[in-house]
Structure formats: structure tokens, C-alpha cells
PLY file of the C-alpha trace (Angstrom):
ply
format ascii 1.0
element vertex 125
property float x
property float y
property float z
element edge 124
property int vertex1
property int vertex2
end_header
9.28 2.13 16.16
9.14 1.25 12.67
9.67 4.37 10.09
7.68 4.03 6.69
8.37 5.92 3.69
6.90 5.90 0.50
7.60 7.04 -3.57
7.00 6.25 -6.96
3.75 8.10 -7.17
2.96 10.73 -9.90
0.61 10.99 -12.98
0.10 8.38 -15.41
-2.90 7.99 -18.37
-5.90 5.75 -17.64
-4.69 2.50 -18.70
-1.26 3.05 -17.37
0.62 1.70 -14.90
2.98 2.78 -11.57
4.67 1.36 -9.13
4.46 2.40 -5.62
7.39 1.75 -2.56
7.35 1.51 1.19
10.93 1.78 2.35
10.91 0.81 6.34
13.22 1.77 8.50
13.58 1.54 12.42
13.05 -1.85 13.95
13.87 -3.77 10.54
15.19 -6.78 12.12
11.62 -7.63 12.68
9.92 -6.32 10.44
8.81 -9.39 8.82
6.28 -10.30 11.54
4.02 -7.64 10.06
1.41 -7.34 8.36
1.78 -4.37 5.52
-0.94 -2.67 3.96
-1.55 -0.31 1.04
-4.48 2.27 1.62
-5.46 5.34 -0.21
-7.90 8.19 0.49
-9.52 10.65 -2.46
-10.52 14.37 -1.41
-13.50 14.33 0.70
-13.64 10.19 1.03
-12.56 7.85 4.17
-9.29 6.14 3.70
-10.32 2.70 1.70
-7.97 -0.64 1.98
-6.23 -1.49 -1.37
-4.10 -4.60 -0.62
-2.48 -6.07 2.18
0.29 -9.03 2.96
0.27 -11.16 6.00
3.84 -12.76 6.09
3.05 -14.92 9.10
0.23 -16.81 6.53
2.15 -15.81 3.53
-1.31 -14.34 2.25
-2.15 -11.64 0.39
-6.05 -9.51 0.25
-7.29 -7.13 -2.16
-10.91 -5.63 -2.46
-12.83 -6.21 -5.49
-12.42 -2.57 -7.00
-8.17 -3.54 -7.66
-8.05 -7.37 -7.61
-6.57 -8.70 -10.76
-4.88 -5.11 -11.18
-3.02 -4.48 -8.20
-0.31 -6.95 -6.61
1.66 -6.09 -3.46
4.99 -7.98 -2.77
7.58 -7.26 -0.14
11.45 -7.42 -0.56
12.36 -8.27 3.20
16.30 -8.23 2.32
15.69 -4.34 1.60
12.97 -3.98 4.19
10.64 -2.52 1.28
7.21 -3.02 0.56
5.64 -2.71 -3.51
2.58 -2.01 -4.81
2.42 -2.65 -8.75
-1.01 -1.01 -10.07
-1.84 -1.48 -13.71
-4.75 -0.90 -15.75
-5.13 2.50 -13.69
-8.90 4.26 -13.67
-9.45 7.72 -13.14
-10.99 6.58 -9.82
-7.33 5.26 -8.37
-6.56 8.88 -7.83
-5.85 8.82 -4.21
-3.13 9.89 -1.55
-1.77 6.01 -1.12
-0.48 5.23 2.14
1.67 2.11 3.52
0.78 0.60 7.02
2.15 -1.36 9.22
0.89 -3.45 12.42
-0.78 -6.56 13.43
-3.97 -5.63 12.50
-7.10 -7.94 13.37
-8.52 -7.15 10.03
-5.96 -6.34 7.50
-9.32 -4.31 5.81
-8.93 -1.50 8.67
-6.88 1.28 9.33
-7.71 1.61 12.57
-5.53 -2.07 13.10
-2.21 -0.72 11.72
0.14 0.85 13.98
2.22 3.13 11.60
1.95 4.86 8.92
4.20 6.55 6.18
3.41 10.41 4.75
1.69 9.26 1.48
1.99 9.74 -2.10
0.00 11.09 -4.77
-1.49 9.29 -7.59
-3.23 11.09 -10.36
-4.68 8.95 -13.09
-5.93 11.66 -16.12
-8.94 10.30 -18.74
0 1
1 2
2 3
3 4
4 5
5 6
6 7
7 8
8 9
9 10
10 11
11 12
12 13
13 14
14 15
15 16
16 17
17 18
18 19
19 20
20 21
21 22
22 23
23 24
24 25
25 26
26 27
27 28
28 29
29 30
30 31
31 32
32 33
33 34
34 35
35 36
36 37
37 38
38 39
39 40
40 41
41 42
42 43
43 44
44 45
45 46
46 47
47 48
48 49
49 50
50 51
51 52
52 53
53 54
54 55
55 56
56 57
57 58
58 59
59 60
60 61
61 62
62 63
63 64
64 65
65 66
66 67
67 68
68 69
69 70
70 71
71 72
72 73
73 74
74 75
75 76
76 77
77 78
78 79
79 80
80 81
81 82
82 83
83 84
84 85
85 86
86 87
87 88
88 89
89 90
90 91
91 92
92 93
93 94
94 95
95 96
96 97
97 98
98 99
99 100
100 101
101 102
102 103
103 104
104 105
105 106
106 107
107 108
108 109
109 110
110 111
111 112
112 113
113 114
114 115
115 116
116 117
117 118
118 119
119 120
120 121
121 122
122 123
123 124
């Protein structure tokens, strides 16, 4: 089992930025092998894929509505996964998730085996 947890959510001004954390806990030791992913879900909208990292290919995937403004990067030594979001829109206001798993395509949730609680991001105009 592998225990996610995330922070560093809140509200920030269009144009702003935040950084988001994915703390894992649980089996650390190899938690390496998987592939972490950011997703995020607005009231009344599926969940949508905002960045993932594939350590086995040392590769990272974004979708065209954050590349350029989002980055993820993992810190293995402290078992946490980032998410560094700048040049926020109105439209990155979302519940973000972290994921974890060996998903076929890092694009779907439906690949990722667990899943932290979520936090808010409100981005005002």
C-alpha cells in the first residue's frame, strides 16, 4: 500500500503561482518504480490529467492546456512528489489530486492505483 498526501493548495491571483506536494508514505522503499501523476477535477467536470513522471524512462507529460506552466519533479530521498504551477488562469481552479501506479497511459485515471484526498486550488480574476 502506498499512502499519498497532498498540501500547498489555497488561493492565489491569476498570474500567480503555487506549489503543490505529494508526501508518500507506506511502501516507500519502492516507490520509485512508479509512475506519479497530478490530476485535477472542477465542479461538474471529469477528472483531467495535468502532468505526470515516469521514473523508469525518466520522462515527464503534460497536456497542452499547462505545458510550459506547470513542471512536476519528485524528491525520492523524501518520498515527495511537486507540482510547481505558474502563470495560474482562472480555469486551474480544480480539486488537484496525486496518483500513483503503473499506469498504461499516464493520461488516465483509471491506470493509477492510489490516490491522495486532494487539495483545493482557487485562482481569482
Amino acid at each position: 500500500q502506498v499512502q499519498l498526501v497532498e498540501s500547498g493548495g489555497g488561493l492565489v491571483q491569476a498570474g500567480g503561482s503555487l506549489r503543490l506536494s505529494c508526501a508518500a508514505s507506506g511502501r516507500t522503499l519502492t516507490s520509485y518504480l512508479y509512475t506519479m501523476g497530478w490530476f485535477r477535477q472542477a465542479p461538474g467536470k471529469e477528472r483531467e490529467f495535468v502532468a505526470a513522471f515516469r521514473w523508469s524512462a525518466r520522462s515527464t507529460g503534460y497536456p497542452d492546456s499547462v505545458k510550459g506552466r506547470f513542471t512536476i519533479s519528485r524528491d525520492n530521498a523524501n518520498h515527495t512528489v511537486y507540482l510547481q504551477m505558474n502563470s495560474l488562469k482562472p480555469d486551474d481552479t480544480a480539486v488537484y489530486y496525486c496518483a500513483a501506479g503503473f499506469p498504461p497511459d499516464w493520461s488516465l485515471p483509471a491506470g493509477y492505483n492510489y490516490w491522495g484526498q486532494g487539495t483545493q486550488v482557487t485562482v481569482s480574476s
